[in-house]
C-alpha positions in Angstrom: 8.6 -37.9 54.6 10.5 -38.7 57.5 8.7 -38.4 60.9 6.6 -35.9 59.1 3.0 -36.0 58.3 2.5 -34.5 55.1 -1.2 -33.8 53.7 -1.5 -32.7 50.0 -4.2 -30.8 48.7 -4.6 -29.4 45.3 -5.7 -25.4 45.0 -6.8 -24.8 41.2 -3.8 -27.2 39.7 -1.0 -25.9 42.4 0.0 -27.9 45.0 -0.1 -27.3 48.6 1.5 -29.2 51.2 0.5 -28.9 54.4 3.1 -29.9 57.7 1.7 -31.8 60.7 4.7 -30.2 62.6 6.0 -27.2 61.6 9.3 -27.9 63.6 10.6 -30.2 60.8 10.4 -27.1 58.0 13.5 -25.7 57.2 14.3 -22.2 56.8 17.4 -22.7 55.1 16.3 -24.6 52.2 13.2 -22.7 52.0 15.3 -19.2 51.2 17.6 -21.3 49.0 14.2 -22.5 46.8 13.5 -18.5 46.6 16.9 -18.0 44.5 17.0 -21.0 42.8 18.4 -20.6 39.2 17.2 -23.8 37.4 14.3 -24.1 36.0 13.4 -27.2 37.6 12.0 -26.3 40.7 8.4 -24.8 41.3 7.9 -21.7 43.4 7.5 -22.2 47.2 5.6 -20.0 49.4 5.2 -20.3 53.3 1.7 -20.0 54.4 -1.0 -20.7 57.5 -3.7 -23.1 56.6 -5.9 -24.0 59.9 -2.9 -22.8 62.7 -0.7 -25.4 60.3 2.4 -24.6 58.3 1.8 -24.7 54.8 3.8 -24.9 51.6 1.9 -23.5 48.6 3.7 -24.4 44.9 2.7 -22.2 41.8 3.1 -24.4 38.7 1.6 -22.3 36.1 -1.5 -22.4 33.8 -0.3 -24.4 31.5 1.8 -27.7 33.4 -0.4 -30.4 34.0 0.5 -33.5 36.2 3.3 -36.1 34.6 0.8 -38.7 34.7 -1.7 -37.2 32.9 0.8 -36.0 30.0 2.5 -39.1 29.2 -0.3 -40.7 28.1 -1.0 -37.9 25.3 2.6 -37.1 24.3 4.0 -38.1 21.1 7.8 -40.0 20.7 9.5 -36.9 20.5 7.7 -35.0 23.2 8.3 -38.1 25.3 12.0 -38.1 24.9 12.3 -34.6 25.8 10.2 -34.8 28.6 12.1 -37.7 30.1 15.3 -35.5 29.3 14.1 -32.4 31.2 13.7 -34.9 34.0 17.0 -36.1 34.1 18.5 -32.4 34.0 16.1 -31.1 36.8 16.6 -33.8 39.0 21.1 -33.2 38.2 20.2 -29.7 38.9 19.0 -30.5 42.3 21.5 -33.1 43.7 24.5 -30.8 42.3 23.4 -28.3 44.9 24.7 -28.6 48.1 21.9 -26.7 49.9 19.1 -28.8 49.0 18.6 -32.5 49.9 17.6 -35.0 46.7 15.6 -37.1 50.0 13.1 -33.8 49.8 11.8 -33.7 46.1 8.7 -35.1 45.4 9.3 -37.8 42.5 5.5 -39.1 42.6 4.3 -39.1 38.8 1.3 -37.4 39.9 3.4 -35.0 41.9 6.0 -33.7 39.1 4.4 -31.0 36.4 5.2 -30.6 32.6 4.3 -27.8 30.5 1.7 -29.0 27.9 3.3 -26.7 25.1 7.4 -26.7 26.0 7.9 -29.9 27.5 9.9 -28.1 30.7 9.0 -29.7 33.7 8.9 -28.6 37.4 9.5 -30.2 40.9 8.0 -29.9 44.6 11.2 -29.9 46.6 9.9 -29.7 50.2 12.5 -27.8 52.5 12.1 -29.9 55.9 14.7 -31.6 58.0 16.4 -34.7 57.4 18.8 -37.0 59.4 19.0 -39.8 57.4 21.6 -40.2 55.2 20.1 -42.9 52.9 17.1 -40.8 52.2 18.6 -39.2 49.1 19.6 -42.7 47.6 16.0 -44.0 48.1 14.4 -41.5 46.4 17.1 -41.6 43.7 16.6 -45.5 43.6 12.4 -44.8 43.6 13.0 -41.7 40.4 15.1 -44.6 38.5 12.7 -47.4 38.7 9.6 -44.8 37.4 11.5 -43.8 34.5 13.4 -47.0 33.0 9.8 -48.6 33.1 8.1 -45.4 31.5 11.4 -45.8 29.1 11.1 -49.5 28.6 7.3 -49.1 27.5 8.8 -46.7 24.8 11.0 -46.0 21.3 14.1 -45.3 23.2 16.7 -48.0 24.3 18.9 -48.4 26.8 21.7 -50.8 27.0 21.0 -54.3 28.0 23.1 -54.6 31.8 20.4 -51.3 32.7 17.3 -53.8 31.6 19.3 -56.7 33.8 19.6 -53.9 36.8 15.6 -53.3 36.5 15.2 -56.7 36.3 16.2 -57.9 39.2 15.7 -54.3 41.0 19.1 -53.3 41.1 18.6 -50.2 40.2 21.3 -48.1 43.0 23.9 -49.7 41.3 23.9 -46.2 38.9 22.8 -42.8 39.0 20.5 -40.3 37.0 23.9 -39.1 35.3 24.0 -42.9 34.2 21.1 -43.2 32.9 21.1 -39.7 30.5 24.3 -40.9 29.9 22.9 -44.3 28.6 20.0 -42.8 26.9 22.8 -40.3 25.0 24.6 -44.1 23.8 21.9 -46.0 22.3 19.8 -43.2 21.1 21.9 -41.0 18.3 20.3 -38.2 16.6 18.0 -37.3 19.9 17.5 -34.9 21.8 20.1 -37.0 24.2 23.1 -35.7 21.6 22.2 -32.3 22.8 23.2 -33.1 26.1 21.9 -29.9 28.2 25.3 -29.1 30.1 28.4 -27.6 28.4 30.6 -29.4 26.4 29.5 -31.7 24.1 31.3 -35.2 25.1 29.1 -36.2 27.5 29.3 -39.8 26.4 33.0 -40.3 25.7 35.5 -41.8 28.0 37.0 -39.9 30.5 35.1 -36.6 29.8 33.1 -36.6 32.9 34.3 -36.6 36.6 32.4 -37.6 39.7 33.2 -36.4 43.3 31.9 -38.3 46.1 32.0 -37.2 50.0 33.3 -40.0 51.8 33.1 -38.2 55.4 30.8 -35.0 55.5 27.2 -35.9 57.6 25.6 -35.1 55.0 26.9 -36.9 51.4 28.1 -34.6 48.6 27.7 -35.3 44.8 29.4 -33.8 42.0 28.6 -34.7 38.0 31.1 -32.6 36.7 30.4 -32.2 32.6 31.6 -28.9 31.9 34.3 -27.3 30.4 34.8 -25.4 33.4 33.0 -25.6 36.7 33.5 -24.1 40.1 32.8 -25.4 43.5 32.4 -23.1 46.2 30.3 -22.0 49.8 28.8 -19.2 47.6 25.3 -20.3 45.6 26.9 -18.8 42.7 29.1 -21.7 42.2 28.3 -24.0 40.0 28.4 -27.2 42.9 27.5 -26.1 46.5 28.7 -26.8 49.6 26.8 -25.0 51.9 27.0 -26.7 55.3 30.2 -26.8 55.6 31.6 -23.3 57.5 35.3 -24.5 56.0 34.7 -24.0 52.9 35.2 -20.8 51.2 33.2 -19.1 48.7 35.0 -19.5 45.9 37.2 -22.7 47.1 38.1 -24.5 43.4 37.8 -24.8 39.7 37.7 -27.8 37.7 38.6 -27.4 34.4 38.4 -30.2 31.4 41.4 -30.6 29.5 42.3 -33.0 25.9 43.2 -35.4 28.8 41.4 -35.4 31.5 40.6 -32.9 34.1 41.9 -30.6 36.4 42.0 -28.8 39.6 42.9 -25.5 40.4 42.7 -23.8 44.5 41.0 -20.2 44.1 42.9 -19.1 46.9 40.8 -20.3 49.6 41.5 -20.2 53.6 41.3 -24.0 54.3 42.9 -25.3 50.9 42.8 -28.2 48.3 44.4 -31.1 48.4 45.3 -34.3 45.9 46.5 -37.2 47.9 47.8 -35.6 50.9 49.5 -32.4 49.2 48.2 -28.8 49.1 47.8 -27.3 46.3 49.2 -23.9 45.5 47.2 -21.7 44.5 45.9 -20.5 41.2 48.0 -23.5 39.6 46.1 -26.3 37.8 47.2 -30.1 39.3 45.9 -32.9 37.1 43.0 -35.2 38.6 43.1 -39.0 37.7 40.8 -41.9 38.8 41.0 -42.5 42.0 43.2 -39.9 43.9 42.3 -38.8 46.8 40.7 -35.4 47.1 40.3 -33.2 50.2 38.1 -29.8 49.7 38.8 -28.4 53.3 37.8 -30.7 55.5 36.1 -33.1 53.2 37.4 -36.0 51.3 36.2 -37.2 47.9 36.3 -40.2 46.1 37.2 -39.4 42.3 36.1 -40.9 39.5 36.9 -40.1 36.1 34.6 -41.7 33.2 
């Protein structure tokens, strides 16, 4: 971690990570971990160990280290492992009050459920200023699992083997790469793609929002039929750093053709392209317009 020394210590199979400087732990990541909805995520509890900050994580009796379980799991458990994977880490870098730069994407640091398969995370809520952070550790959860994937049954497609190859793996995301697996695996647990909707790997049935000037960068895989973006941690994409942005800002909603946008009737607006939308009235979004939530601009991307 960044300008953070980090020792790990293991208390009867649940982690514990202990902060050098407790200046870098933050507060508002560590509340947003205690109301965290997914599943995805292990429980975080602030604690004292030797006059140091520490971060205790109950995993449960029955999730044992990734690196340990791989070895003993049969095809199928394997592909469903590798699929809760995907979903937890979506889960994390579609909300915009936690940082992908602070999960822990060490094998011997994630945790699967002997029995179910589910899978949980460390996500340690400290500080970051860099903004390349996130895409590193994206990059580092890519390269683990196209090699654990490439030393199985399932395939990918052949330019994903080229990217490993010659390690250029942040040419694509995680959504990429379930969406890959989905292709070139039929009848798996991949078809049942884990988000609403069911076309998650036909044309122009998924959009992708970028931040193109927000300090810290803002991702949106938009799969379902429906899906709400919003200040408020009960949307289903979160902006939460941003004091412009209203609770409820906008709904995206998929349509035979595409997508679209609709303002809930928020203070600083939506735009498309320079206009303002009105609101409560939907405004089709196409590949590359330009969107404006508030303050911040997206890059769209409709696949």
């Amino acid at each position: 971690m960044e300008n953070c020394e980090i020792e790990i210590m293991n208390c009867d199979n649940n982690p514990a990570y202990v902060l050098g400087d407790a200046t870098h732990f933050s507060l508002t990541e560590y509340k947003v971990l205690q109301s965290f909805n997914g599943e995805g995520l292990a429980k975080c509890f602030r604690m004292s160990y030797n006059g140091k900050l520490e971060l205790f994580y109950s995993v449960g009796g029955t999730f044992r280290p990734l690196s340990h379980i791989l070895p003993l799991s049969a095809e199928k458990d394997f592909a469903e492992i590798i699929k809760n994977l995907l979903i937890a880490v979506l889960e994390v870098k579609n909300n915009g009050f936690l940082n992908l730069a602070n999960l822990d994407v060490s094998l011997e640091h994630i945790y699967v459920d002997r029995e179910t398969r589910r899978v949980k995370f460390v996500y340690i809520p400290i500080n970051r200023n860099s903004l390349i952070d996130a895409r590193i550790v994206e990059d580092s959860f890519l390269s683990e699992m196209i090699e654990l994937i490439c030393n199985s049954s399932l395939r990918l497609s052949d330019e994903i083997y080229m990217y490993a190859d010659n390690n250029e793996i942040g040419t694509f995301t995680v959504q990429d790469l379930y969406t890959n697996l989905a292709k070139n695996n039929p009848n798996s647990v991949f078809d049942e793609s884990g988000f609403q909707g069911n076309g998650i790997e036909e044309a122009g049935r998924r959009l992708l929002l970028t931040s193109m000037n927000s300090p810290v960068i803002v991702e949106f895989d938009i799969l379902k039929d429906k899906y709400a973006i919003g200040k408020s941690e009960n949307n289903d994409g979160v902006i939460g750093h941003d004091n412009l942005i209203s609770r409820k800002h906008c709904l995206f909603e998929r349509t035979v053709n595409g997508f679209t946008v609709k303002d809930l009737n928020s203070t600083n607006g939506t735009f498309i392209n320079g206009k303002r939308l009105t609101p409560d009235a939907s405004v089709e979004i196409k590949n590359d317009d330009s969107l404006r939530i508030a303050d911040i601009v997206f890059k769209v991307e409709v696949r």
